[in-house]
LUMKOL-386675 format. One record per residue (C-alpha): z, y, x. Coordinates in steps of 0.05 Angstrom, whole numbers, padded with zeros to 5 digits, always signed. Example, Ala and Ser with C-alpha at 12.3 -4.5 7.8 and 13.67 -1.06 7.14 Angstrom:
BEGIN
+00156-00090+00246+00143-00021+00273
end
This chain:
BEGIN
-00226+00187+00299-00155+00222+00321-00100+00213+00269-00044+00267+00278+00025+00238+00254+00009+00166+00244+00000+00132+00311+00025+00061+00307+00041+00013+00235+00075-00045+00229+00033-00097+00190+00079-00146+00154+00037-00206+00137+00024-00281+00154-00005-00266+00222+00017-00333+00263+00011-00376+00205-00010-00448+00223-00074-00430+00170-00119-00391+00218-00151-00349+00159-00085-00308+00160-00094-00289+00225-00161-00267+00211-00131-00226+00155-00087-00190+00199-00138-00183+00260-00178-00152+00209-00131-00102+00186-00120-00085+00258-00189-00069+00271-00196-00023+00212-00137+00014+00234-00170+00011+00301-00223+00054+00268-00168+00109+00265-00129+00113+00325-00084+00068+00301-00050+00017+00329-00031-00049+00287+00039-00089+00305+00040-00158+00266+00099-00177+00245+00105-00248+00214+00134-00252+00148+00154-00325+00156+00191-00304+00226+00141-00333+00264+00134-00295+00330+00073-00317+00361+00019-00358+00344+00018-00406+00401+00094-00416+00381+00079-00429+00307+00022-00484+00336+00067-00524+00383+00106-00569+00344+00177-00566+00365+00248-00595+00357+00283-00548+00310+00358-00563+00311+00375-00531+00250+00418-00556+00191+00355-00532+00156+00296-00560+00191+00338-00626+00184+00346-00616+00109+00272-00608+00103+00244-00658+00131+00300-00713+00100+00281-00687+00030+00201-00666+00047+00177-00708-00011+00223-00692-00070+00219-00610-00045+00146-00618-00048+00141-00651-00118+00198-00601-00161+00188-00534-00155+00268-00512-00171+00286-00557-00111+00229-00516-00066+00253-00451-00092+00333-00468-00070+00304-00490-00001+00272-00431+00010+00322-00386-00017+00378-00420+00019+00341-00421+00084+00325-00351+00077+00398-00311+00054+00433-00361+00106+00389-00367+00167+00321-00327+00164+00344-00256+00140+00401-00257+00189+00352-00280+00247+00300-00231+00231+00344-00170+00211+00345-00138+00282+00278-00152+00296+00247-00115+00238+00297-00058+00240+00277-00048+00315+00206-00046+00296+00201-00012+00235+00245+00049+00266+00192+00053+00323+00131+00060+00278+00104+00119+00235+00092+00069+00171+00094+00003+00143+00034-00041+00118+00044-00096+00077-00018-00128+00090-00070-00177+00064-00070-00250+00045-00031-00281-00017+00035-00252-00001+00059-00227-00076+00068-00301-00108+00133-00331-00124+00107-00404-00120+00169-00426-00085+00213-00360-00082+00185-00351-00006+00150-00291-00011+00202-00241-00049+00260-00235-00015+00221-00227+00051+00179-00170+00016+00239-00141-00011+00281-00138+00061+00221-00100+00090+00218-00046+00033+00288-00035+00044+00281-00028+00115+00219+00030+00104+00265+00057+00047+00324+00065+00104+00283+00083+00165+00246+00130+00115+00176+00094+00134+00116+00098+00085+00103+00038+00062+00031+00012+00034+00003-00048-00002-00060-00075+00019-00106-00125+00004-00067-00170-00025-00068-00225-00075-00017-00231-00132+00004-00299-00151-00038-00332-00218+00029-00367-00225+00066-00308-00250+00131-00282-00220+00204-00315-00242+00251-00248-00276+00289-00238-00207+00226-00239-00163+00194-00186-00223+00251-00143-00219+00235-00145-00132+00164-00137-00138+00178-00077-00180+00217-00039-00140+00173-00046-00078+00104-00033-00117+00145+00034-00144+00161+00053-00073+00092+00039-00047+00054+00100-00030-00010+00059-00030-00029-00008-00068-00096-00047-00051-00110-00112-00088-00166-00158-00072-00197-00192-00135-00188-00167-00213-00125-00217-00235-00079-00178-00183-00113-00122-00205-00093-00127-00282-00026-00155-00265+00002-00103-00219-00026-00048-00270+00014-00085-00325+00076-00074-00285+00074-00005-00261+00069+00056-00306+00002+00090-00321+00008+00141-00264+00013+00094-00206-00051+00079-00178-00070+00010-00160-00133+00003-00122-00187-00055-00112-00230-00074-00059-00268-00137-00018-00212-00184+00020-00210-00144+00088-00232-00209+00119-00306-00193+00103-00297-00139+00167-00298-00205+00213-00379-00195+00239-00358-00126+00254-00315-00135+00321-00318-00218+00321-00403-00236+00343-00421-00310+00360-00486-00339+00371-00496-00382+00309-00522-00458+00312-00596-00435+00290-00634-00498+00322-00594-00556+00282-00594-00539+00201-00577-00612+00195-00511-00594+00213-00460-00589+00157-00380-00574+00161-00333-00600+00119-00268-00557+00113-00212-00585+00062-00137-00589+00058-00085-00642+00024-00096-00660-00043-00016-00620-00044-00051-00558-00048-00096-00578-00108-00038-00602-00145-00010-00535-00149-00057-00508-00189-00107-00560-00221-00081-00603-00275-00137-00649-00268-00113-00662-00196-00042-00683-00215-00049-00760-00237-00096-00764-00166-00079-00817-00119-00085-00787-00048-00130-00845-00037-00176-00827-00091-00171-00751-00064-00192-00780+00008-00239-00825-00023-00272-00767-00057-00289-00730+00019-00313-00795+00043-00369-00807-00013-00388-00749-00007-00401-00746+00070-00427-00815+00065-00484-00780+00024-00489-00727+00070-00503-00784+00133-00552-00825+00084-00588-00755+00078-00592-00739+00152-00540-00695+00156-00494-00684+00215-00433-00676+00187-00375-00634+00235-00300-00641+00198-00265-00571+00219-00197-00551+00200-00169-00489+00193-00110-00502+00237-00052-00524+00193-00026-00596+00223-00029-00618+00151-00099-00604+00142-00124-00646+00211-00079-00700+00182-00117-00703+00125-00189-00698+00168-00166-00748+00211-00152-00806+00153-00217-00782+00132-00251-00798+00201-00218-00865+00205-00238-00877+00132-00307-00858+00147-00308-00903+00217-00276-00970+00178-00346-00959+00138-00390-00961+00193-00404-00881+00191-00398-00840+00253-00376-00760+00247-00345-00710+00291-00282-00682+00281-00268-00614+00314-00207-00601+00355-00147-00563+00312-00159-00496+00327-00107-00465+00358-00125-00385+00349-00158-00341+00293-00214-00342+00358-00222-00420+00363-00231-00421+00289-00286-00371+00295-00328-00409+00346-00322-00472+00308-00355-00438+00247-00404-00408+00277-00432-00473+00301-00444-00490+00227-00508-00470+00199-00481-00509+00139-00405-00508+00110-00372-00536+00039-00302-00516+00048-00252-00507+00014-00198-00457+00050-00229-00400+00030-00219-00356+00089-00265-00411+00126-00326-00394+00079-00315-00309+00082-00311-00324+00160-00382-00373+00164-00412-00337+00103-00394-00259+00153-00435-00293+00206-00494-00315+00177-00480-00385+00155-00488-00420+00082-00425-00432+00054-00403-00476-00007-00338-00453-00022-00294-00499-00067-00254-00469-00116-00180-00502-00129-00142-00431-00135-00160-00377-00183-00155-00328-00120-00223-00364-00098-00267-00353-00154-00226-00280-00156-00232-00257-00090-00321-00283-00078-00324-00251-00153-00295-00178-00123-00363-00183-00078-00414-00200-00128-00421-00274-00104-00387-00317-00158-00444-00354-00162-00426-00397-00096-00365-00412-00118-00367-00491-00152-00306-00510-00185-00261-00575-00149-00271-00619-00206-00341-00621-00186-00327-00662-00132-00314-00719-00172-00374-00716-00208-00426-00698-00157-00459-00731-00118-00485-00706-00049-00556-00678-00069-00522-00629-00109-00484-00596-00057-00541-00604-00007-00596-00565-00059-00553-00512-00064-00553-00505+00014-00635-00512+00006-00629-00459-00035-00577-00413+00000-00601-00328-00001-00561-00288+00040-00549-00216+00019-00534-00167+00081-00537-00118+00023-00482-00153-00013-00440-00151+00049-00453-00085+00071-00418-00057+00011-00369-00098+00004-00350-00065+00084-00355+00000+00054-00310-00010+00008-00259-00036+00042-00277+00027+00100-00259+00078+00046-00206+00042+00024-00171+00036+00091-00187+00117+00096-00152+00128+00031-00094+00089+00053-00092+00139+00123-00098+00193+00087-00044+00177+00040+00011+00161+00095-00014+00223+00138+00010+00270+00085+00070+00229+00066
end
């Protein structure tokens, strides 16, 4: 298709995030912009400026890198001292680092996407401020700006990151959410006449321009795919008195049963160091008992992530942008639910029902996980809408910004 006016859009989002899945976010977005003569730049939110920089794991001199690391554990466990990190770090090192960066960009596009992923939280005050600097930025260069796709916190927002989410919804010439919760919570904050529409995570395009032969003569093959027990804390009560030794324990039983069955189990990550860390106590764990399982390399692109999965004719996982990828291509997926955005976003496609809650994974044992891969129906139908949708919604957002 030719696009008159709108030639090039910056896409603001986590694109070189150490969690793969937000690449695929954003290589998703550029692909349906694709679709329009577009052309997609990714601009990190976090700063990041590639993702093979973002991967390596380098000396950073900086007061604040030093500060971080000294006081990891106690930032981790309050949220007030997270929130004053991240604040700090951004007003006295970030925004000034990133301001001519994002000016330069933003001036050479026709608009401004705001794109994808879980970007309109205020879990630790990360997300806000960031949001709020490129809004101004479109509001000065006089660059549409959109929403789309994204996810709004299930946290809620503190009064100053309200008051900033306000003003950039109110700017926005397009909004896209990506489950019902952001839905109903953006609509509470914006006035009757501002439309706020829904559609499937844009992830769910991945079979369309990423194809890999899938693993079709092994189904004994399953994948694991979890994170620290860190990330479960955050939002499941039930999780807090856990011992990460009971937490590790917990992926041990459970691919103990999966060996005693005859499964194959393959541990994949989805790129974050803190998530191989975690596989990797598992794997020694697992070895100490006299079981044997392959842990895949850390991926180190959106790509090597891809191949992994499609290797897996089996996967319980539970970052979610791991099961939307292996479900896309053809696999059985199991995905774990530990954030509301989980149950939200497979819900938004009609496929709630594959979603089993975390708490089940203290009181399951294998067989139950491994009868619902028995019984696994894939629904091209399913995810042939869901494309659709997000299709026409990427067309409304064109249209929108061509005759803004």
């Amino acid at each position: 298709m030719n696009n008159v006016g709108i030639n090039k859009i910056a896409v603001f989002s986590e694109c070189y995030s150490h969690n793969l899945g937000d690449g695929v976010i954003f290589d998703s977005i550029s692909f349906l912009l694709s679709n329009f003569g577009i052309e997609a730049v990714p601009i990190d939110l976090s700063g990041r400026e590639s993702c093979s920089a973002s991967m390596v794991q380098e000396i950073d001199a900086s007061l604040f890198t030093f500060v971080r690391n000294v006081m990891r554990v106690p930032i981790r466990r309050y949220g007030t001292l997270r929130k004053l990190c991240s604040t700090s770090k951004w007003y006295l090192y970030d925004m000034q680092k990133t301001h001519d960066r994002w000016s330069h960009i933003i001036k050479s596009v026709d608009a401004v996407i705001i794109g994808g992923g879980q970007l309109l939280t205020d879990i630790d005050f990360g997300f806000p401020p960031k949001i709020f600097k490129v809004a101004k930025l479109a509001q000065y260069y006089k660059k549409p700006l959109c929403i789309l796709g994204c996810g709004v916190g299930s946290t809620g927002w503190s009064l100053v990151a309200r008051n900033i989410y306000d003003y950039v919804l109110r700017r926005a010439e397009y909004i896209s959410v990506r489950d019902e919760d952001s839905l109903n919570m953006i609509r509470n904050r914006l006035p009757s006449s501002v439309k706020v529409n829904l559609h499937p995570d844009v992830a769910f395009m991945i079979n369309q321009f990423q194809n890999y032969s899938l693993n079709l003569s092994d189904n004994k093959v399953v994948g694991f795919n979890f994170q620290p027990l860190l990330n479960f804390k955050k939002f499941l009560p039930s999780f807090n008195s856990l011992s990460n030794d009971t937490y590790l324990n917990l992926w041990v039983r459970l691919i103990q049963g999966a060996c005693v069955a005859g499964y194959r189990p393959v541990i994949v990550t989805n790129g974050h160091p803190l998530d191989y860390e975690t596989a990797r106590s598992v794997v020694d764990r697992l070895n100490a008992s006299g079981f044997q399982v392959v842990l895949a390399d850390r991926p180190l692109s959106s790509e090597a992530l891809i191949r992994q999965l499609a290797d897996l004719p089996n996967l319980l996982c539970t970052r979610m942008h791991a099961g939307i990828i292996s479900y896309c291509l053809g696999n059985k997926v199991i995905p774990i639910s530990w954030d509301p955005k989980v149950v939200g976003v497979w819900s938004n496609v009609g496929l709630e029902d594959l979603v089993v809650s975390a708490e089940d994974l203290f009181i399951r044992e294998w067989n139950y996980f491994e009868n619902i891969f028995d019984n696994f129906v894939h629904s091209p139908k399913i995810l042939e809408c869901a494309q659709k949708k997000i299709l026409s919604a990427m067309s409304d957002c064109v249209q929108i910004l061509k005759k803004s």
